[in-house]
Steps between C-alpha positions, in 0.01 A plus 500: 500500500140310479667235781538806744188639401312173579733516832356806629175454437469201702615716793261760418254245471603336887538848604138594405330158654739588808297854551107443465336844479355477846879561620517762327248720698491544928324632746488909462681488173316596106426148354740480242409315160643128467856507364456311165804494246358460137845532305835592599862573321825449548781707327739277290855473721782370275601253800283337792692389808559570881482862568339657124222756562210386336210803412193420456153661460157353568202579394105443647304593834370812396514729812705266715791699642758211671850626409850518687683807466839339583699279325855255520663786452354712797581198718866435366566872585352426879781211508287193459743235262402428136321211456232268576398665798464874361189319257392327840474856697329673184239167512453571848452877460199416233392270738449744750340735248270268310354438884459899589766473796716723236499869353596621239790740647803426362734519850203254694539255207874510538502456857234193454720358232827528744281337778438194293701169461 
């Protein structure tokens, strides 16, 4: 389990250079605090492999709101094929919100999610 610990926090830890806190505040929009991750956990899964639901909670950036309210299974049920590219559309979707170009309606994430490739 400490292997796929150390796993995702190295993509928490590109994720977070990837999104400097300037990016995380526009024009017209409430400055937002920087999106810092100070710990994070992972559920034990008895199996790791193609297509197992990992859940995970972090933990830091007091304040900062930067969520998704869909998931794999919200796309799957729009008809987009398991696999790679369901984590690639969700990536994009937190893309789009860690910039501001995103809400956080449910339906407009979807539909930004189902737009992405």
């Amino acid at each position: 389990m400490e292997s796929l610990r150390q796993v995702i926090a190295g993509v928490f830890a590109a994720l977070l250079v990837s999104f400097p806190a300037p990016a995380l505040a526009q024009a017209g929009r409430d400055a937002r605090p920087a999106l810092q991750v100070d710990d994070f956990d992972v559920e034990q899964v008895a199996h790791v492999g193609a297509g197992t639901q990992l859940r995970f909670s972090l933990f830091g950036s007091h304040g900062a709101v930067v969520a998704l309210r869909i998931d794999g299974d919200d796309l799957i049920g729009a008809g987009v094929q398991r696999g790679p590219q369901v984590g690639r559309r969700l990536a994009a979707t937190l893309d789009r919100r860690l910039d501001g170009d995103l809400g956080d309606d449910h339906g407009e994430q979807l539909a930004a999610a189902l737009e992405a490739e």
